[in-house]
C-alpha positions as CSV (number, residue, x, y, z in Angstrom):
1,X,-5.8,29.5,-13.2
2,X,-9.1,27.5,-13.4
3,X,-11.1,26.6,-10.9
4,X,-10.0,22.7,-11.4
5,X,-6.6,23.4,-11.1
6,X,-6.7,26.0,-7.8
7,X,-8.9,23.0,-6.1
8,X,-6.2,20.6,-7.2
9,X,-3.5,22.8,-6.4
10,X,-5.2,23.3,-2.7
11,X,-5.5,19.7,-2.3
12,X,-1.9,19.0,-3.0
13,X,-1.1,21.0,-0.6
14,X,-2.7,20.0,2.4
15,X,-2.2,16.6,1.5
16,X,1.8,17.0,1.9
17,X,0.8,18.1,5.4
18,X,-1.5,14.5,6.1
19,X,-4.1,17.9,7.5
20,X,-7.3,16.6,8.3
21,X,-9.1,19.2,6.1
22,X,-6.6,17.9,3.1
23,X,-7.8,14.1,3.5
24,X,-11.7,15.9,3.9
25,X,-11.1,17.3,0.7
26,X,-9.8,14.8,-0.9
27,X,-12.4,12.5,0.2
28,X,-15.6,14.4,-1.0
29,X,-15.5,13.7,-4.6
30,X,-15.0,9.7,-3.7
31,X,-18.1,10.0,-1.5
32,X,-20.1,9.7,-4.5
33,X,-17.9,6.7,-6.5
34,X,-19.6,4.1,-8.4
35,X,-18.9,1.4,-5.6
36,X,-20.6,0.1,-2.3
37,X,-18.4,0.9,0.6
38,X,-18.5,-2.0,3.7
39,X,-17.4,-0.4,6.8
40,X,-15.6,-1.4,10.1
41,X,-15.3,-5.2,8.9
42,X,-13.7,-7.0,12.3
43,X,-10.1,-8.7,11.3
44,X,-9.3,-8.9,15.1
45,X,-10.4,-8.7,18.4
46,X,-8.9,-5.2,18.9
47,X,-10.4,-2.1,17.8
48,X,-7.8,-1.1,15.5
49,X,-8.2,-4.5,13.8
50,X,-10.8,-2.8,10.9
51,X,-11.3,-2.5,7.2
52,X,-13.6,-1.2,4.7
53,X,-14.1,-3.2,1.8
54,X,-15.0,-1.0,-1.8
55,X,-17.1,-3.1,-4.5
56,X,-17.7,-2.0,-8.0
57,X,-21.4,-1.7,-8.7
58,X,-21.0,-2.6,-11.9
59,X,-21.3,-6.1,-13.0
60,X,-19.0,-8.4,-13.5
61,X,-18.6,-11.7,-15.3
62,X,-15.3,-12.8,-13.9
63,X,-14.0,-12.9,-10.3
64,X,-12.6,-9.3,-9.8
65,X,-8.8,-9.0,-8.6
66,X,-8.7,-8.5,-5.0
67,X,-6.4,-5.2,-3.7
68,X,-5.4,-4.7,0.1
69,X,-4.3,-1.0,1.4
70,X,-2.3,-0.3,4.3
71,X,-1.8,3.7,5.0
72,X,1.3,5.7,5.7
73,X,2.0,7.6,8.5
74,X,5.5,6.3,10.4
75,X,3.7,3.4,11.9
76,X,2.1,5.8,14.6
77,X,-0.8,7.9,12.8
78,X,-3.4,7.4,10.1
79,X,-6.4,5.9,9.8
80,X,-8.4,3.9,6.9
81,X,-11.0,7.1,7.0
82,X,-9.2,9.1,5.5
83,X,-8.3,6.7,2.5
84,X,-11.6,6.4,1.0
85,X,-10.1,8.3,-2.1
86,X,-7.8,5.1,-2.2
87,X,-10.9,2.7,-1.9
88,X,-12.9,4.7,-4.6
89,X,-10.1,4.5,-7.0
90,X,-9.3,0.9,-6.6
91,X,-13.2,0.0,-7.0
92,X,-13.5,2.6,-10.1
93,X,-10.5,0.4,-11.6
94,X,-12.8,-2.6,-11.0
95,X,-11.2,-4.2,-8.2
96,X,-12.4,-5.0,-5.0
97,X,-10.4,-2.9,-2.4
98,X,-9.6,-3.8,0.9
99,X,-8.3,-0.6,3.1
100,X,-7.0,-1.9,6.5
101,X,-6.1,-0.2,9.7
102,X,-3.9,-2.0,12.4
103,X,-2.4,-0.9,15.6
104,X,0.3,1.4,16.0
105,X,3.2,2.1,17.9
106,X,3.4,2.8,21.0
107,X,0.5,0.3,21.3
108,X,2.6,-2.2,19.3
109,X,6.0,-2.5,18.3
110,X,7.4,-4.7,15.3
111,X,6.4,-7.1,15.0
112,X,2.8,-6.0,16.1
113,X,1.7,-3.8,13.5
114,X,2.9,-6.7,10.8
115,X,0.8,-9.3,12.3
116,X,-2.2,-6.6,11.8
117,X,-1.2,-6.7,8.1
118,X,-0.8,-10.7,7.6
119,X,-4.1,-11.2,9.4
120,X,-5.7,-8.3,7.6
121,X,-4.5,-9.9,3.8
122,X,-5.1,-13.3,5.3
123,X,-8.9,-12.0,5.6
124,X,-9.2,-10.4,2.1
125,X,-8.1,-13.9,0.6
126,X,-10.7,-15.9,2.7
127,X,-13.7,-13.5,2.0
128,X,-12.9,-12.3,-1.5
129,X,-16.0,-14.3,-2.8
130,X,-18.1,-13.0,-1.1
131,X,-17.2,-9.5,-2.7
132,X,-17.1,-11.1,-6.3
133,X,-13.3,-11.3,-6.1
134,X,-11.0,-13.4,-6.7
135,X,-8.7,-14.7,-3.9
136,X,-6.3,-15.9,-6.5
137,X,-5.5,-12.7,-7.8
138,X,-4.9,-10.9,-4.1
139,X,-2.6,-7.7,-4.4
140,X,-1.2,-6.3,-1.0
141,X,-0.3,-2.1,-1.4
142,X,0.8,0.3,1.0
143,X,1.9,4.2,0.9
144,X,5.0,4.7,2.7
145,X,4.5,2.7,6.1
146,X,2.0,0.5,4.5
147,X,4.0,-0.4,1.7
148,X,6.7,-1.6,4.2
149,X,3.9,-3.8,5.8
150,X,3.1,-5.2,2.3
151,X,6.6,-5.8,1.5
152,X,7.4,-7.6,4.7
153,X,4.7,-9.6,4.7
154,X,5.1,-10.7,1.7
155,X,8.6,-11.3,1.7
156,X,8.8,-12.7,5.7
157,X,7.1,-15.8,5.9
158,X,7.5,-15.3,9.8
159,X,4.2,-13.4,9.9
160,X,1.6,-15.7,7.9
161,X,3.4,-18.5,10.3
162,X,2.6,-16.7,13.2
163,X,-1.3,-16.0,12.1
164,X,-1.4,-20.0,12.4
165,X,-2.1,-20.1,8.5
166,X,-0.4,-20.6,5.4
167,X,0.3,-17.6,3.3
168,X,-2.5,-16.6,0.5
169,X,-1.6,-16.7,-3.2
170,X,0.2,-13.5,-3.6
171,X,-0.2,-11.9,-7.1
172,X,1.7,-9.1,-6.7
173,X,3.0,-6.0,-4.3
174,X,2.5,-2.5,-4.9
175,X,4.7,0.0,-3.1
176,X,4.2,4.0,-2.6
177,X,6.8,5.2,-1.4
178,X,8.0,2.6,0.3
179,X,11.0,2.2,3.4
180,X,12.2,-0.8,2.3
181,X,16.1,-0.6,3.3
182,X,16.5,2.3,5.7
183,X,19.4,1.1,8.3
184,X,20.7,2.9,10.5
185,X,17.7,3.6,12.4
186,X,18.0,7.9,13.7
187,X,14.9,8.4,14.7
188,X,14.4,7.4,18.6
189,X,11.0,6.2,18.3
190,X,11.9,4.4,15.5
191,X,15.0,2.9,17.0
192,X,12.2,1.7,20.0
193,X,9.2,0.4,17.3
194,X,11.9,-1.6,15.4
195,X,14.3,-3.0,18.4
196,X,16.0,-3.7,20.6
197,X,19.9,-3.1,17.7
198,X,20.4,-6.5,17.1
199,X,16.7,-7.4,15.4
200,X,17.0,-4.3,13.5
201,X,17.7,-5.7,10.2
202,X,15.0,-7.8,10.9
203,X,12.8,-4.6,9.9
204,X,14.3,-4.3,7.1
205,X,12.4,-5.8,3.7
206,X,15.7,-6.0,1.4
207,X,17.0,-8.5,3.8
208,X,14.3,-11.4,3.0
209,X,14.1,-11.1,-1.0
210,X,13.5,-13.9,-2.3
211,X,13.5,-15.6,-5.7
212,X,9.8,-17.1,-5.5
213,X,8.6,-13.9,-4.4
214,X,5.6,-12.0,-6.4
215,X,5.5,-9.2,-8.8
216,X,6.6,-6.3,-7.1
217,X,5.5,-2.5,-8.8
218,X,7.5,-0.4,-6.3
219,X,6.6,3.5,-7.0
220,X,8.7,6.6,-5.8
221,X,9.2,10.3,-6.3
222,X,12.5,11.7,-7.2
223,X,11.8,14.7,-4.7
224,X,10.7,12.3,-1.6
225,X,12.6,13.3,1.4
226,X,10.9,11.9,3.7
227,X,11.8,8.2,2.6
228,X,14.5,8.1,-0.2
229,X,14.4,7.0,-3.5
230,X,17.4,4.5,-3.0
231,X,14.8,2.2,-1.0
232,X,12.8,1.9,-4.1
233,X,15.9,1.5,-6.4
234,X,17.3,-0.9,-4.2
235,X,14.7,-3.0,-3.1
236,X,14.1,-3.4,-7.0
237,X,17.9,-4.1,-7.8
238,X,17.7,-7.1,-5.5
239,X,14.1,-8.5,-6.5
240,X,15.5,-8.4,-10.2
241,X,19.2,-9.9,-8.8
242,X,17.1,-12.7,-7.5
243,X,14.8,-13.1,-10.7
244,X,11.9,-11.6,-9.5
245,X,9.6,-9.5,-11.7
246,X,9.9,-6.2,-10.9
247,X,9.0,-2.6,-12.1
248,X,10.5,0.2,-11.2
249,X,8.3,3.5,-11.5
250,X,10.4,6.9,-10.3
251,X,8.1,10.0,-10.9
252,X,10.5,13.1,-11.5
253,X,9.1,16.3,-9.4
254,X,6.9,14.4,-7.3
255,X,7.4,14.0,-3.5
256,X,6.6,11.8,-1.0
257,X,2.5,12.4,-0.4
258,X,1.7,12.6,-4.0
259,X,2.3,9.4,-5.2
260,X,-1.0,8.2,-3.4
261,X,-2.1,12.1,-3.6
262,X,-2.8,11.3,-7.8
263,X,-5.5,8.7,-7.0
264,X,-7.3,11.5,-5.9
265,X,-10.0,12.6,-9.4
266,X,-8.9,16.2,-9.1
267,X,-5.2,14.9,-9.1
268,X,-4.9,11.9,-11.1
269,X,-2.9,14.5,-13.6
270,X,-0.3,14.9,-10.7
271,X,1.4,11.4,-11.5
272,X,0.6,8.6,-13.7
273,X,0.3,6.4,-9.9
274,X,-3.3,4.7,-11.1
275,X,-2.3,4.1,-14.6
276,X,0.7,2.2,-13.6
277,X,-1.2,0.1,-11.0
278,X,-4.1,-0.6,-13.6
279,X,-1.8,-1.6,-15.5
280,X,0.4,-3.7,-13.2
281,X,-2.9,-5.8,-11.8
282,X,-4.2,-5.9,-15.4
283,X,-1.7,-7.2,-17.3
284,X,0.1,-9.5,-14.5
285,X,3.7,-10.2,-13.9
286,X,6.3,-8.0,-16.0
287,X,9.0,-9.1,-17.3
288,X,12.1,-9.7,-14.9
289,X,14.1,-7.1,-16.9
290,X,11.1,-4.1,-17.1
291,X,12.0,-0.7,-15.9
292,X,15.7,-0.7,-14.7
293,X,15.5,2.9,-14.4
């Protein structure tokens, strides 16, 4: 085995754990990306209420699409820190990244953490020129909890309404491993984040497709059991029942971490997750009948 592939191998594997030394590992290498990173951007009043925002250094003679990241971690844990590796990939792509935090439960409850999430993308679209991007082209993204915030957002005008603004022009929605129809709630603390029973479909994404929604690229592993495939399948059955471009992206042998895992440089072999967003945000809007799979 060589060197490359034990490092890879090692990173994998503390990265299915969310370990801090797994994030520290797989942060080194984007330490040293061709980007400038602007830290601990204000959204909000609260300390939660952060971003970092990753600019290419190279040049640019058009107006760069603008990407926004939320992180996983069952709407209690994470923090944008230990993204960087998502930033650095983004900006090497030649987009403008936007990695978010926003406050989690038990601090908030739904819908708490999703108006962290409109406010956050609200933001990116009103300051995107001053990063060279363009707030036209504004792509909201999320890893397992964060692609539910991106979905919801998107899809739930409520939020945007609430943020005292009209929603930005929303080019598309990339999903990791996203809960995006996963009723009945088993989980106690999940039962308490998302209630009281009767607003619990209200947590639910599949239940406010619409057809003038975005492009959606919803990405899953076939060996995720942490959030099922079927929410992926399903969300993407309804979006295309509705008319709503959609592509469908099911990685056999790969689990739940490692779809945002391969945006990692020593794991970008792991899953093909960065060549299907590149070319999602580079070619625009598939076609309504792309990927049924």
């Amino acid at each position: 085995m060589s060197r490359r592939t034990a490092l890879a191998a090692m990173f994998a594997l503390f990265l299915e754990g969310c370990s801090r030394l797994g994030f520290l590992a797989a942060n080194v290498p984007a330490v040293f990306g061709p980007y400038k990173r602007h830290a601990n951007i204000a959204y909000g009043a609260d300390p939660r209420q952060r971003l970092d925002v990753y600019v290419p250094e190279s040049a640019s003679l058009e107006p760069r699409p603008v990407v926004v990241f939320w992180h996983g971690g069952r709407w209690r844990y994470g923090d944008k820190a230990d993204y960087r590796f998502v930033g650095a990939a983004l900006a090497e792509s030649g987009y403008v990244a936007v990695v978010a935090n926003y406050r989690n439960y038990p601090q908030v409850k739904m819908p708490g953490f999703l108006g962290d999430a409109a406010q956050a993308a609200l933001w990116s679209a009103a300051h995107a020129k001053e990063y060279g991007g363009d707030p036209k082209r504004l792509y909201l993204m999320g890893h397992s909890a964060g692609a539910h915030l991106a979905a919801m957002v998107t899809l739930d005008p409520r939020y945007f309404a609430a943020a005292g603004q009209a929603a930005p022009p929303i080019a598309g929605v990339i999903g990791l491993s996203g809960p995006y129809d996963f009723l009945p709630l088993l989980e106690a603390d999940v039962q308490d984040m998302f209630g009281p029973p009767p607003i619990y479909p209200e947590s639910q994404p599949i239940n406010f497709v619409r057809g003038d929604a975005p492009p959606m690229l919803l990405v899953h592993g076939l060996e995720d059991d942490t959030v099922r495939p079927k929410n992926s399948r399903n969300l993407a059955a309804a979006l295309r029942a509705a008319g709503v471009p959609v592509t469908l992206k099911l990685y056999p042998k790969i689990s739940h971490s490692d779809t945002v895992a391969a945006l990692t440089s020593l794991l970008r072999g792991r899953a093909p997750t960065l060549a299907d967003i590149r070319t999602f945000v580079d070619q625009g809007a598939p076609g309504a009948g792309a990927c049924p799979a």
